[in-house]
N, C-alpha and C positions, 0 to 999 in steps of 0.2 A: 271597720278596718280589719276585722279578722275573718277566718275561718270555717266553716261547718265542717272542713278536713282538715288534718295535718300534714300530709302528701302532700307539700306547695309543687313538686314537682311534677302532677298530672295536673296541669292547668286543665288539662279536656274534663276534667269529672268535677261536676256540679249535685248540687244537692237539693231538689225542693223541700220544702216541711214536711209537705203529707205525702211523697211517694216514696220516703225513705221508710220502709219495713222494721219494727221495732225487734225483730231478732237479727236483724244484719245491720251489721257493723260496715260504716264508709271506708275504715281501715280496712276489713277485708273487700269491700269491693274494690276498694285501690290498689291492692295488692295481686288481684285477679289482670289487671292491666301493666306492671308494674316490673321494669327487669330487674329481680330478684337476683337471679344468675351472676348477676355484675360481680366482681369482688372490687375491692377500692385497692388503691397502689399502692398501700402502707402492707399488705397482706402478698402482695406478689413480690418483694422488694428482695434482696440477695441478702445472705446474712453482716456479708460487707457494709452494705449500707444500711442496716438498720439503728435504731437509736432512740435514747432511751424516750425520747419527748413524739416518736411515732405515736397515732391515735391509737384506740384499743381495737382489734380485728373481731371478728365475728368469735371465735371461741372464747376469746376474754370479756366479753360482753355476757355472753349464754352461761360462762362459769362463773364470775364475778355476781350476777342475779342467781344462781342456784345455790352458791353458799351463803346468799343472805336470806332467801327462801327457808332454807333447812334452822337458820338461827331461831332459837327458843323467844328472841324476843320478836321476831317479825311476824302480825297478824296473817291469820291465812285472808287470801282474794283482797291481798296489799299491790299496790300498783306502783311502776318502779319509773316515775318520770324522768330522772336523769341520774345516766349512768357514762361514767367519763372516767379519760386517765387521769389519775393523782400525778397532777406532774414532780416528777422528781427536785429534790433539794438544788437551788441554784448552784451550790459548790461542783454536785456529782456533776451535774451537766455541763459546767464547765470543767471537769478534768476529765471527761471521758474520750476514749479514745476508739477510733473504730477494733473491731476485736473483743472488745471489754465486756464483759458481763453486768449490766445493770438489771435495778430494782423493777420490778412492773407491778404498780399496785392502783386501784379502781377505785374510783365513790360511787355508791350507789346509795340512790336516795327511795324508803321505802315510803308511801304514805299508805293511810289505813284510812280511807275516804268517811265511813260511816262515825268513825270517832273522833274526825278531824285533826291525825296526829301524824306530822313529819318524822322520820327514823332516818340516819343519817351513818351509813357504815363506811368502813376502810376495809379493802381484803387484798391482802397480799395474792397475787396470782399465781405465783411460782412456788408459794411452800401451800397453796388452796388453805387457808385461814383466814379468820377474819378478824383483824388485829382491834379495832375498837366499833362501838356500835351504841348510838348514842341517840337517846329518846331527848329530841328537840322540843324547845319551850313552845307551851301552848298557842296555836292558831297561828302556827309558822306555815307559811301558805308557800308550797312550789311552783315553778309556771304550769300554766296551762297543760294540760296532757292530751294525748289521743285518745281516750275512750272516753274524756268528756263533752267531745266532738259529736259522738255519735249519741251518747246515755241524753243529752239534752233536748235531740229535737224532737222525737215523740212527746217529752214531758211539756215542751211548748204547743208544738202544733194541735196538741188535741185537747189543749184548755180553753174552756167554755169563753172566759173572759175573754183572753186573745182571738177567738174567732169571731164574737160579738164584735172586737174594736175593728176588725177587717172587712166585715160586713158593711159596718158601719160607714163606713168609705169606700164602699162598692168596690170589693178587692176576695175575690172567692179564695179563702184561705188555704188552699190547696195548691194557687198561683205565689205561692210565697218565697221568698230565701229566705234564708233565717242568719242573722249574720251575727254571729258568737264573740264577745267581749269578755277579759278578764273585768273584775268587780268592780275597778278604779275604788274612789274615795268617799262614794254618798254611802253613808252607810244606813242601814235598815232597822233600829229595833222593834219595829210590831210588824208582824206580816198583816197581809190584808183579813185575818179573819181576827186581828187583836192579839193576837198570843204574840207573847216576846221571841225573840231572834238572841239564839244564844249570841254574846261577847264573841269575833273570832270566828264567826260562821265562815266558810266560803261562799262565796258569792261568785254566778255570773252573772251578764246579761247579756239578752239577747236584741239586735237590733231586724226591723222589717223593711223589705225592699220587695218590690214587682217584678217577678220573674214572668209568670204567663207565656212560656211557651219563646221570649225576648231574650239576646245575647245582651249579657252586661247588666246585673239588675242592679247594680251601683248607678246606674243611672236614673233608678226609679224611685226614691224614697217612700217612703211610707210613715209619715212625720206621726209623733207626738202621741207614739205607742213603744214602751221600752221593757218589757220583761225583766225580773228581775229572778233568779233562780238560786237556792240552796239547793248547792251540790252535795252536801252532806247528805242530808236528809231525802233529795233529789225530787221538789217540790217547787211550785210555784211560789214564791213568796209575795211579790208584786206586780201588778199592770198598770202602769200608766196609760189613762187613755184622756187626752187632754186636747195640743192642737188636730183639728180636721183643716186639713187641707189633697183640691184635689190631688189626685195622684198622677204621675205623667207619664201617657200610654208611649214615651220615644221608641224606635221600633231600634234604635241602634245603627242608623244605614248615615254617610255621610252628608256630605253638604253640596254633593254634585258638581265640584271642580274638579273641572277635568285639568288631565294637564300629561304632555308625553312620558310614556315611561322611560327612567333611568336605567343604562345601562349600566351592568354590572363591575365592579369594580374585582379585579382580583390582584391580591397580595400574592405573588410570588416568589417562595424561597426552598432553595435547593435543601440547606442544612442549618439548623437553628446556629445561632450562635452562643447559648448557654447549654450548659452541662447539668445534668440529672444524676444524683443517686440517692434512689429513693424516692425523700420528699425535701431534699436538702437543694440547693440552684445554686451554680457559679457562673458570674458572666458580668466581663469588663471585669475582675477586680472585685466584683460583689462575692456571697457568698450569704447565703441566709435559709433556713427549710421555714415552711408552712405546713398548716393541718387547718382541715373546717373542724370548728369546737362547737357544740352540738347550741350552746347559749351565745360564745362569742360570733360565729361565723369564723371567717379571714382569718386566722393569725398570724402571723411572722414571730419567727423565733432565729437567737444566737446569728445577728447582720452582724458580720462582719467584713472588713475589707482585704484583701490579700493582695501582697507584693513582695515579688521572688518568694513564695513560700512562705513566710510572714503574716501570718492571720493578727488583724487589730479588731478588736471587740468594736462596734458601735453601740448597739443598744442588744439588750437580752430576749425581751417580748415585748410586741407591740399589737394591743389589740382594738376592737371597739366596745367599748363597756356601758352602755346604754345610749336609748335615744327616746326623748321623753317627747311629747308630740300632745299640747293642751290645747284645746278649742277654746273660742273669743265669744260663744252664748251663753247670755247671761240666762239659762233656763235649767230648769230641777232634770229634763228629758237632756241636757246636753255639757253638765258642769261637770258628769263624772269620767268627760270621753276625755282623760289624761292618759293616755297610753305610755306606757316603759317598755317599746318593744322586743328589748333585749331583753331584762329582768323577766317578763309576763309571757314572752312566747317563746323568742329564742333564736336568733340569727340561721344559725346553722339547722334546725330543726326545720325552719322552712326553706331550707336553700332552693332555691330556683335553677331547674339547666339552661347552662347557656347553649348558642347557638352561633353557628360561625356565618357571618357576614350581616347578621344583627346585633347580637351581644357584642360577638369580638370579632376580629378577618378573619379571615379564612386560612391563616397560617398559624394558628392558633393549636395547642397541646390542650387536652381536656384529659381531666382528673377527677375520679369519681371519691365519693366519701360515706362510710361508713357508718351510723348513728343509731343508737339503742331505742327500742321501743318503746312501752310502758309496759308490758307483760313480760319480760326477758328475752325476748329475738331482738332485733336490727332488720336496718333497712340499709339499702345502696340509694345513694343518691346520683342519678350518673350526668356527669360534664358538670357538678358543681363547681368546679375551679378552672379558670383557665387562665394559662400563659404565653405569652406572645411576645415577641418583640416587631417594634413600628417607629417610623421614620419620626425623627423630633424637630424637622426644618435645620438650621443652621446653627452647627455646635459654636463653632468657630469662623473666624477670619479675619485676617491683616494684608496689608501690601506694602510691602519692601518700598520707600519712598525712592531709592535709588535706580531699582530698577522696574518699579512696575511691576515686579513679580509678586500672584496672587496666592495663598495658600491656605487652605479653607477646611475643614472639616462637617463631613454632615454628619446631625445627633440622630444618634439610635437610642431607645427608649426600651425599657425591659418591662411589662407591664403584668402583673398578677391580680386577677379580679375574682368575685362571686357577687351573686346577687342572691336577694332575700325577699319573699313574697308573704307580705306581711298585711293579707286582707286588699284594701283598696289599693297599696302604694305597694312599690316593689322598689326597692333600694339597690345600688351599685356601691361595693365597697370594694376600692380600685387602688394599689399601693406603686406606684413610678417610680423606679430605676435610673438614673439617670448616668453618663459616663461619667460627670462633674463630680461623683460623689456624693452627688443628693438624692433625696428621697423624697417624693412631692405622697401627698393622700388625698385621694379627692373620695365624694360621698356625692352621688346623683338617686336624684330622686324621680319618677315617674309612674303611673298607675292612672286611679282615679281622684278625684277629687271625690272628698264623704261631704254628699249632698243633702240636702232640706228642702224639704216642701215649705213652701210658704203661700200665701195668701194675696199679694199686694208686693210692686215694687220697691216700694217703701221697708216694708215688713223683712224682704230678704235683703236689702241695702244698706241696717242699722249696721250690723255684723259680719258682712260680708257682702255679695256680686251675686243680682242674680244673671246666670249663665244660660239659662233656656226656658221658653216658654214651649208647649206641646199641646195637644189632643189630651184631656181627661176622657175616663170612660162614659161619662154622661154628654161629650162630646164638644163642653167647654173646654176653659183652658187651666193648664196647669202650671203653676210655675217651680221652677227648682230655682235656688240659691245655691253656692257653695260659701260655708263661712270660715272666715279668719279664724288662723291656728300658724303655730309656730314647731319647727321643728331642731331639739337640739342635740347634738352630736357626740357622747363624750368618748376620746381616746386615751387608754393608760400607754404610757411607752417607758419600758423602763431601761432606762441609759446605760450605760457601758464604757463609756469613750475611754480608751486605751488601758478598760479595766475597770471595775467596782468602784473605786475612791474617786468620785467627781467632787465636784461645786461649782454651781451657778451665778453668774450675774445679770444683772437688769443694762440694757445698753440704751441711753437716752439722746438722742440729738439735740442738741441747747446752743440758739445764738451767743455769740459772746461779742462782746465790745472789742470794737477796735478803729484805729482812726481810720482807717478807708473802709471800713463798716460793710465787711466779706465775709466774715472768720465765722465759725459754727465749726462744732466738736461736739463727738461721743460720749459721753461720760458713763462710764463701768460703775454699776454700784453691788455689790458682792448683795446676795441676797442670802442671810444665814441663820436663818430659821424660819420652820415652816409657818411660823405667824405671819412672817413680813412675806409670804410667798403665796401670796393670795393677789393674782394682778388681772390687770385689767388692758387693753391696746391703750394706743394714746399714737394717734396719728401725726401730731402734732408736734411728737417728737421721735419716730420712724421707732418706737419700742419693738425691741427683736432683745434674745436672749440666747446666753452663751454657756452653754455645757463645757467644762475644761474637764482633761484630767488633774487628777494631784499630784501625778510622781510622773508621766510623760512629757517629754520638754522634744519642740521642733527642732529645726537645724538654725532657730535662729534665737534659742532659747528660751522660747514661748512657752507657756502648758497648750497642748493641742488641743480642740476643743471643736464642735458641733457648735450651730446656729438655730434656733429656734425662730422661723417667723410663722404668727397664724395669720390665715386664711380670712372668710369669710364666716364672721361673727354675728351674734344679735343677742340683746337685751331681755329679759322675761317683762310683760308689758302686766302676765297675772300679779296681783295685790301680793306683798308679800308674807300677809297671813296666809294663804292660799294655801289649803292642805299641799296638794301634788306640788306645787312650786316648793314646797317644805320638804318634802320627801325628793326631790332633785335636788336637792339645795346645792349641787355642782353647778346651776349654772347660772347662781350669783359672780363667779369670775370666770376669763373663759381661758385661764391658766392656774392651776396651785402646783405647789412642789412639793412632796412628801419623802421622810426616808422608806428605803424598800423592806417591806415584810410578807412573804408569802402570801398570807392567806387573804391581804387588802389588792382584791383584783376588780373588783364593780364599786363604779361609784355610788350605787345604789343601796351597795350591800348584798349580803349572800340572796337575801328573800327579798326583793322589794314587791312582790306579787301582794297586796294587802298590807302591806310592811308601815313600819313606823316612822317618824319623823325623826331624822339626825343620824340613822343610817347611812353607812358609807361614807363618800368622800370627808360630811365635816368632822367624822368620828375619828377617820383618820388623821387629820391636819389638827396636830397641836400646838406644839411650840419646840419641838426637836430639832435639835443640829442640824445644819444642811450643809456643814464644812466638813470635807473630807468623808463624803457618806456614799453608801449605794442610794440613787437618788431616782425617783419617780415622776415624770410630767404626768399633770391630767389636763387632756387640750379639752379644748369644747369650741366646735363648729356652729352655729345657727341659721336655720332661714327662716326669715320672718313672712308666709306665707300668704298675699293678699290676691285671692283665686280672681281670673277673671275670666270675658266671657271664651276668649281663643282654648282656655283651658278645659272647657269641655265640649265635648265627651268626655275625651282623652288628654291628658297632660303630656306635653313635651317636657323631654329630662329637662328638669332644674338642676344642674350640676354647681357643688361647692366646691371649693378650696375649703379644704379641713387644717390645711399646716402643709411646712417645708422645713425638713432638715439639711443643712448645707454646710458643708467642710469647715472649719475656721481655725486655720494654721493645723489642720492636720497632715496635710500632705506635704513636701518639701516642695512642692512647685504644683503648676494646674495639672489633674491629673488623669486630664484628657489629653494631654500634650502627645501618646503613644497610639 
């Protein structure tokens, strides 16, 4: 599912094992192709529009890494995986005002790879100081970085074991990809020659696939060989070399239905309908800014609604805070593919450019984004974001029973997306606008399916769909499998509604008795503490939930309030001993409610990269107030993933419903009515 580059945005540059040069870096050959030149719109922005929750621009990035360089505590040839804005205190940023003078201050995170030690500093940008800098606790593992992209595939490709297992399978090791995994959960203590593996090592691993000269080696597995690599030490530690099966020569070409081509569709628009300053959008009544956040991707920040001039808070930030992604083999080569693609790589690090009249129409705004390297430069990422607005079908309509007169409304849709290229799948994370006052979040999935060679229909059948049989190189046949794996979603959104002081209830639908046996009702149940706020759907009874404010009251006396409905959901089917199920442990419910505290932004936790179990979400849900609080959702989306054979090559987007936020007695009347 991952990598040999971090540049998700040059899909054209590929990597074999053996023709990558061990003194060139893919980072620098990516950058040889690469529009550097770009600047991102946070960095051209007028000083009017700037603000304090802007990302950091290319000299806060370069100055922020040189004062933690120059610090006595930072090893020299420390490598600086992420380096981001310290977002300012929720108060300032809600009392700032254009004009104002706000804080600008950086985290940068150093690691010292050979000693296996995270460093973790604050620096103010504006007085160039570095306010604290703090040596993190032992075998705190950061995501993945760029120079381990490059440092790892010589150390594979030209080990004797590994080339023996490729021979072995008639696969000349030089036809390879080499496909880069964070460590997951098997862990290691004796490397293959016997010696112990320190407590805490980093670990990657490397997976094998058939390139050979072939578009798409995701199509080609190369089963039942898994490398296993100390990055510390920057050494082979294991090879599995266990199932043979053959390997399959698919050449990549389709399936020879023909069929006329489609004509072009083109969106047509004189003049947007939303307003830019900045990274801030107003439109219909909306008002919200976004930044790509180098782990989150996507983020929406300070939604609120405005009328006559009257800004209503909805929610403060709303992002996606991992997506954990466990496979259904029960094998030693396949129990540790739990991936945390937020936590372990990074949304935004691999943002993908979109493209107008595939990604988005053609009336589409693109927005490039700025993000720090691991040496102290940055990159531009260009067309990560884009925004557009698109017809929604039919907002409204009634007919005057008296006269037959029609009056209708069509919906327009405000739409803000990025996608994130995360190895074999490539994700949409798409936030909807609506005129209604809601806000729909969908998550679309599409790529490849991560394939298995197997042996027997049967064999690829237990756990999954086999999807294709092919030409082996010996001129049999090969089969691929793709096996079950689930993928889960979580979103933090932290509320607002007509100000900080909320509280929520549970809204249940329940028959009631009655002698003409019609009657069913709602019942509100205040949910007031984060114990009792661990839920689950219940179709059964249409369970949707309701954000109020504490001190805004409607025109009909109401506290004004948000509607909470989710989406498309799923169950974790892994044991729940299940280390990775343990270290998710979000998506035992696929709702909790917590009160808000700065620094509880991932439910995974700050490090989930090798990280412990009871990190995140459950650490933060205790048994705290949830009456009268600033209050936290953390949704959780699911697809229960069961590949089949239309699915490959290529997967058609799976697109989810993630959740729906919608009005509830906030507006005085529909507030599409204008």
């Amino acid at each position: 599912m991952r990598h040999v580059i971090l540049l998700a945005s040059l899909s054209c540059l590929t990597v074999n094992a053996a023709s990558l040069p061990t003194a060139v870096s893919p980072r620098i050959t990516a950058i040889q192709g690469f529009a550097v030149e770009l600047s991102s719109s946070t960095e051209n922005v007028a000083d009017a529009c700037a603000h304090p929750l802007d990302p950091l621009n290319r000299i806060e990035i370069e100055r922020a890494v040189s004062l933690v360089k120059t610090h006595p505590g930072t090893p020299a040839g420390a490598f600086f995986p992420n380096v981001v804005l310290n977002e300012p205190p929720k108060t300032e940023v809600l009392a700032f005002k254009p004009g104002d003078t706000y804080r600008r201050e950086a985290i940068v995170e150093a690691y010292d790879r050979a000693n296996n030690q995270l460093y973790r500093a604050l620096v103010d940008l504006q007085a160039k100081q570095i306010l604290t800098f703090d040596k993190l606790p032992p075998a705190t593992q950061p995501a993945t970085f760029l120079d381990e992209y490059s440092t790892i595939l010589p150390i594979v490709s030209e080990d004797a074991q590994w080339r023996a297992a490729m021979t072995k399978r008639g696969v000349n090791p030089d036809d390879v990809y080499l496909d880069v995994w964070a460590g997951g959960d098997l862990e290691i203590s004796v490397d293959r020659d016997g010696k112990a593996v320190p407590e805490g090592t980093r670990i990657m691993r490397v997976l094998s696939f058939l390139r050979g000269g072939k578009p798409h080696p995701y199509d080609r597995p190369i089963e039942g060989v898994v490398v296993a690599v100390d990055m510390n030490r920057l050494k082979v530690l294991q090879v599995t070399d266990t199932v043979i099966a053959p390997v399959s020569q698919y050449n990549g070409k389709s399936n020879n239905i023909e069929r006329e081509p489609l004509q072009p569709l083109q969106v047509v628009q004189k003049q947007p309908g939303y307003k830019l300053c900045g990274q801030e959008v107003s439109w219909q009544g909306w008002r919200f800014r976004f930044a790509l956040h180098p782990r989150d991707g996507l983020v929406l920040y300070t939604l609120q609604h405005e009328n006559k001039g009257v800004l209503r808070p909805v929610a403060h930030r709303l992002s996606l805070t991992e997506i954990y992604v466990p496979y259904g083999v029960p094998d030693l080569n396949w129990v540790w593919r739990t991936a945390f693609d937020v936590g372990e790589y990074g949304m935004g690090r691999y943002a993908n450019p979109l493209s107008p009249t595939s990604d988005v129409p053609n009336n589409a705004a693109f927005f490039n984004a700025r993000i720090a390297d691991d040496v102290g430069g940055s990159f531009v990422y260009p067309n990560a974001v884009a925004l557009y607005e698109r017809n929604g079908g039919l907002l409204w309509k009634r007919v005057d029973p008296s006269s037959a007169a029609q009056d209708r409304r069509e919906a327009r849709q405000l739409v803000i997306t990025a996608n994130s290229w995360i190895g074999n799948y490539i994700y949409s994370l798409t936030y909807i606008f609506h005129m209604s006052g809601e806000l729909e979040v969908r998550v679309d999935a599409t790529g490849t399916t991560l394939n298995q060679g197997v042996n027997s229909v049967a064999e690829g059948s237990q756990h999954g769909h086999v999807v294709d049989v092919a030409k082996s190189a010996d001129g049999g046949k090969a089969l691929v499998a793709a096996p079950n794996h689930q993928h889960f979603f979580n979103f933090r959104i932290d509320m607002d509604v007509d100000g900080v002081t909320n509280q929520i209830s549970e809204s249940n639908v329940n028959p009631q008795a009655s002698a003409l046996g019609n009657a069913f009702a709602a019942v509100e149940t205040p949910l007031t503490s984060e114990g009792n706020a661990k839920r689950d759907i219940n179709i059964d009874k249409a369970r949707s939930w309701k954000i109020f404010s504490s001190d805004a009251k409607n025109a009909l006396g109401m506290p004004t309030g948000y509607s909470l409905y989710l989406g498309d959901t799923a169950v974790p089917y892994s044991s729940s001993n299940f280390p990775a199920r343990q270290r998710g442990g979000f998506v035992e419910h696929p709702l909790w409610v917590t009160q808000y505290y700065p620094n509880e932004l991932y439910a995974t936790g700050e490090y989930p990269n090798q990280g412990k179990v009871g990190e995140g979400l459950p650490s933060y849900s205790t048994n705290e107030s949830l009456v009268d609080q600033d209050l936290v959702l953390w949704v959780t989306a699911g697809l229960t993933h069961i590949p089949d054979v239309e699915q490959y090559p290529v997967m058609n987007t799976e697109s989810l419903l993630a959740f729906r936020l919608l009005p509830y007695g906030f507006f005085r009347h529909n507030p599409a009515l204008d």
